[in-house]
C-alpha positions as CSV (number, residue, x, y, z in Angstrom):
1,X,7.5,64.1,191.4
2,X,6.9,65.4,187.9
3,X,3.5,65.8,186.4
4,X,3.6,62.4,184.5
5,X,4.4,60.0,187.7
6,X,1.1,62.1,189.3
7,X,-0.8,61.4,186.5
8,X,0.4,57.7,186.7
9,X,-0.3,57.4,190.0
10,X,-3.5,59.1,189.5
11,X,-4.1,56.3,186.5
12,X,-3.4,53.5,188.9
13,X,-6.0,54.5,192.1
14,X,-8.6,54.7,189.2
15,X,-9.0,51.5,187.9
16,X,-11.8,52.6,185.9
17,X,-9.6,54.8,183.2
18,X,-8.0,51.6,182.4
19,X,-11.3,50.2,181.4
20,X,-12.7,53.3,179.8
21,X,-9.6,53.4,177.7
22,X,-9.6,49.8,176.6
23,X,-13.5,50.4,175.5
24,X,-13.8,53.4,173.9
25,X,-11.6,53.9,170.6
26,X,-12.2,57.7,170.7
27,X,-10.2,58.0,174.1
28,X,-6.4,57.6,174.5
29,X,-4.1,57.6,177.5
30,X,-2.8,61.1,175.7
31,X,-6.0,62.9,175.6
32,X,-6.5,61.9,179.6
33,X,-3.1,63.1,180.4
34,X,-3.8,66.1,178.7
35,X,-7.2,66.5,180.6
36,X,-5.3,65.9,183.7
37,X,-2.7,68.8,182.9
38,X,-5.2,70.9,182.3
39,X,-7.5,70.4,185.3
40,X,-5.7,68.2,187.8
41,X,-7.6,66.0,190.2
42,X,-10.8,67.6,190.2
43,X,-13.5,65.5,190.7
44,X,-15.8,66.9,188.2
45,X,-13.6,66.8,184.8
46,X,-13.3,62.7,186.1
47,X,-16.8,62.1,186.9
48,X,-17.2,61.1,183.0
49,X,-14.3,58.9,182.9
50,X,-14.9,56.7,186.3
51,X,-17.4,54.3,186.7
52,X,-19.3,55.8,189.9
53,X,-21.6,53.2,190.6
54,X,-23.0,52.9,193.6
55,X,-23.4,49.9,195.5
56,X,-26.8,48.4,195.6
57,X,-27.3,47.9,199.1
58,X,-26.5,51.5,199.3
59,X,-29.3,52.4,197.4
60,X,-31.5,50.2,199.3
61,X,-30.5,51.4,202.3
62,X,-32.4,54.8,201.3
63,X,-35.6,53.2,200.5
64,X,-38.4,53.1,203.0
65,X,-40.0,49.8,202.8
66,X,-43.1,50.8,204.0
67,X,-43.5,53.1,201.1
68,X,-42.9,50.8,198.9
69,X,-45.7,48.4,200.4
70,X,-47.7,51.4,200.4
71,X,-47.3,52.1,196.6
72,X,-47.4,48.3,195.4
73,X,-50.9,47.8,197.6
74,X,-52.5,51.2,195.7
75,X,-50.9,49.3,192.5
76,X,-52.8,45.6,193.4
77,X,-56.2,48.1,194.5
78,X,-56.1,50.0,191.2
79,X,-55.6,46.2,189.2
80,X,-58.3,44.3,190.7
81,X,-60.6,47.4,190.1
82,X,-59.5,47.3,186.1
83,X,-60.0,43.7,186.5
84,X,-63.6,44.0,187.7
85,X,-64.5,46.7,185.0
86,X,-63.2,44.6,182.4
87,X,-65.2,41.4,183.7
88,X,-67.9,43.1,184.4
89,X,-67.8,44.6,180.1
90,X,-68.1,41.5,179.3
91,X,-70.6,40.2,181.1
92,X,-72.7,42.9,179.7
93,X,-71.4,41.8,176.3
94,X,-72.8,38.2,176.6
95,X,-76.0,39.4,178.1
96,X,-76.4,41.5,175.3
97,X,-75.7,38.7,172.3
98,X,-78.9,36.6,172.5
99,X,-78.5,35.1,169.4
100,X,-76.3,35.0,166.0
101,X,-75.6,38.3,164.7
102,X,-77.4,39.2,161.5
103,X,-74.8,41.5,159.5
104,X,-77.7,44.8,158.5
105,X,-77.5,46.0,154.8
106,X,-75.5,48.9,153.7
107,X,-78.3,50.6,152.4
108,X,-80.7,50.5,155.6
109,X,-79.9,53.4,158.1
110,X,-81.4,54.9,161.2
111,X,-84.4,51.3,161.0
112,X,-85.1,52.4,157.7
């Protein structure tokens, strides 16, 4: 088998050239089989070119749910302490405004 059927056949288990080349106008099928006479198969010079996504549940099957629980609880603590600074500002606020407030004239400084 000659180096073009290996790149074809190459082309054809990786779906995701196909799609690379139909989306990017700066690619051709040239330039990849000229990447491919260069360097072959290796995994590396493709990793650009193939869509490598992982799947989801994958990922998730990493995480460690009590972690997580962990962080979001520290996340609702650190919230509802905000919350209770800010409410508690403004209560200060409103204790603080008795009445209507008098704008004080430019020219009185330090209760002149």
């Amino acid at each position: 088998m000659d180096k073009k059927e290996k790149f074809k056949e190459f082309a054809k288990s990786h779906k995701d050239l196909i799609d690379y080349v139909s989306n990017h106008e700066d690619i051709t099928w040239q330039k990849l089989y000229e990447i491919y006479d260069i360097y072959g198969e290796d995994e590396d010079v493709w990793e650009k070119y193939l869509n490598n996504n992982t799947n989801i549940s994958e990922i998730l099957k990493n995480v460690d749910m009590n972690k997580v629980k962990e962080h979001i609880t520290t996340a609702q603590k650190a919230l509802t302490l905000i919350e209770g600074l800010i409410t508690k500002d403004e209560s200060d606020l409103t204790n603080l405004v008795k009445g209507p407030l008098v704008p004080r004239p430019i020219e009185k400084f330090f209760g002149d």
